[in-house]
C-alpha positions in Angstrom: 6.6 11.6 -10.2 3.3 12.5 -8.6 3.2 13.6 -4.8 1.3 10.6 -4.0 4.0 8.3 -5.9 6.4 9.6 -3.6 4.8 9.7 -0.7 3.8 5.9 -1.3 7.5 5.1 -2.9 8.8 6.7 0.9 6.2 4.6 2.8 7.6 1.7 0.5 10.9 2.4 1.4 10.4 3.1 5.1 8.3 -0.6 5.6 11.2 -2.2 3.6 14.1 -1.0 6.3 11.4 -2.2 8.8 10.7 -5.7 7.6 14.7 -5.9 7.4 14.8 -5.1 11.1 12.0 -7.9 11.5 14.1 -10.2 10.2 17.0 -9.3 12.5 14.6 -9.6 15.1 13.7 -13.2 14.4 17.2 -13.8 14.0 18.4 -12.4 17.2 15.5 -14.3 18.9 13.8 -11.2 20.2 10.5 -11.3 22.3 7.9 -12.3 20.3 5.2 -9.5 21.1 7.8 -6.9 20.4 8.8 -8.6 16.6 4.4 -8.8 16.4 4.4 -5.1 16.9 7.4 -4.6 14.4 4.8 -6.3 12.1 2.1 -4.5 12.5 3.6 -1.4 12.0 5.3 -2.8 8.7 1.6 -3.8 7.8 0.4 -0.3 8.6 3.0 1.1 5.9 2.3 -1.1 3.4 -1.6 0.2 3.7 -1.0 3.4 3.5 1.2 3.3 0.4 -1.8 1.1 -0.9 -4.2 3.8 -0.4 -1.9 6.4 -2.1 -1.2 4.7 -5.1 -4.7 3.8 -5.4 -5.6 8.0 -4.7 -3.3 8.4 -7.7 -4.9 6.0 -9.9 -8.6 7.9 -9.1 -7.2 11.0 -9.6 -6.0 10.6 -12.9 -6.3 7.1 -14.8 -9.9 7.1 -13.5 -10.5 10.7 -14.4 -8.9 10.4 -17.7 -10.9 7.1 -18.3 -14.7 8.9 -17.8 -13.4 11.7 -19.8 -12.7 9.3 -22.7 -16.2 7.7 -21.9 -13.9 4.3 -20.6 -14.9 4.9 -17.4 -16.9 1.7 -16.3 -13.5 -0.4 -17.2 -11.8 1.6 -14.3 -14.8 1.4 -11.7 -14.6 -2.6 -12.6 -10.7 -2.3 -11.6 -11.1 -0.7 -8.6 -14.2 -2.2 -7.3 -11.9 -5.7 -7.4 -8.9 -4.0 -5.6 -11.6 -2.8 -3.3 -12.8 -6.6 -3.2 -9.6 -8.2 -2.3 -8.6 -5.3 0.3 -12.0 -6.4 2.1 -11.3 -10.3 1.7 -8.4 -9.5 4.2 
């Protein structure tokens, strides 16, 4: 496993004990701004191990795509990730 893999697999890991804790939260009947927060932070995990994965993918499905002369297929893959990631 890559260094981005893991780095996005830890991220992964990290935003799943937190969405565990938002749970509890909700559970408990904490204050609502504090389980918001909890959330956003979550959210902000889940990004990052986005952008890693994707970083891995460039770095070598892409690369190993132009190289083959498959190229434009990848582009077309990533520009709809990109498109969904700005539908948000």
């Amino acid at each position: 496993m890559n260094e981005e893999r893991k780095k996005a697999l830890q991220a992964l890991k990290t935003s799943k004990g937190q969405i565990e804790g938002i749970i509890k939260m909700l559970e408990e009947e904490r204050y609502c701004v504090d389980i918001s927060n909890q959330i956003i932070a979550a959210q902000g995990l889940l990004k990052k191990a986005n952008m890693l994965i994707l970083r891995q993918h460039m770095n070598h499905c892409v690369k190993e795509a132009f190289l083959n002369d498959t190229g434009e297929e990848k582009v077309d893959e990533i520009m709809n990730v990109f498109q969904k990631l700005l539908e948000k």
